[in-house]
N, C-alpha and C positions, 0 to 999 in steps of 0.2 A: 586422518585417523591415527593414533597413538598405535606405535609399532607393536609396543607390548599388546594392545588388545586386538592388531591384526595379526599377530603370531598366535595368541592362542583360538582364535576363529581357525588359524589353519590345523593347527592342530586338534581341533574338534573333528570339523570335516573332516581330517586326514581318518580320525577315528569311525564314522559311518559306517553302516553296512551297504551296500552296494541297493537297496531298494531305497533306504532315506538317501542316499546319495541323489538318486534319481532324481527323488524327488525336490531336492533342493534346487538341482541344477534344471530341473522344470520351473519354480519359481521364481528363480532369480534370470531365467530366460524372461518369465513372464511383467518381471519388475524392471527389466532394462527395456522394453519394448514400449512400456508403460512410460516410465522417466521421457525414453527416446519421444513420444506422441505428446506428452506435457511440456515439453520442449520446443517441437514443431509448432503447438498450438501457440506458444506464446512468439516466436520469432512472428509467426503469422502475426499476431495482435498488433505487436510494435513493427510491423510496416519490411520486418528486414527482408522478407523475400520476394518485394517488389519490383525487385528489378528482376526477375524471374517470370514475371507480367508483361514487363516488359519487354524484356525480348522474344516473349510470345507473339506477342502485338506487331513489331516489328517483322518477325518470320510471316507472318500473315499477310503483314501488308507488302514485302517482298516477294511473297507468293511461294514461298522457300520451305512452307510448313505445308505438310500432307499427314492427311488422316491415317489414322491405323488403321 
């Protein structure tokens, strides 16, 4: 992002009243959680958290995995 246009985002924010405040910092909660799951889903797609199966599999069959 161009510095110039993340200084003046800050200084917009900086300007807020304390309820649009809120409510940004709700959004942008709710947008990084979002990003973070559109993320997850695609590592899932392209295989990269298979090894993560793997060593499920593995504790299993070492008998080394217990249920919650």
């Amino acid at each position: 992002m161009d510095m110039i246009k993340l200084e003046h985002l800050q200084l917009e924010i900086d300007a807020l009243a304390d309820e649009e405040f809120a409510q940004l910092r709700r959004w942008i909660a709710e947008r990084d959680w979002q990003r973070w799951d559109e993320q997850l889903e695609a590592d899932v797609a392209e295989g990269k958290l298979d090894f993560l199966l793997d060593e499920v599999s593995e504790a299993i069959e070492a008998g080394s995995l217990r249920e919650l």
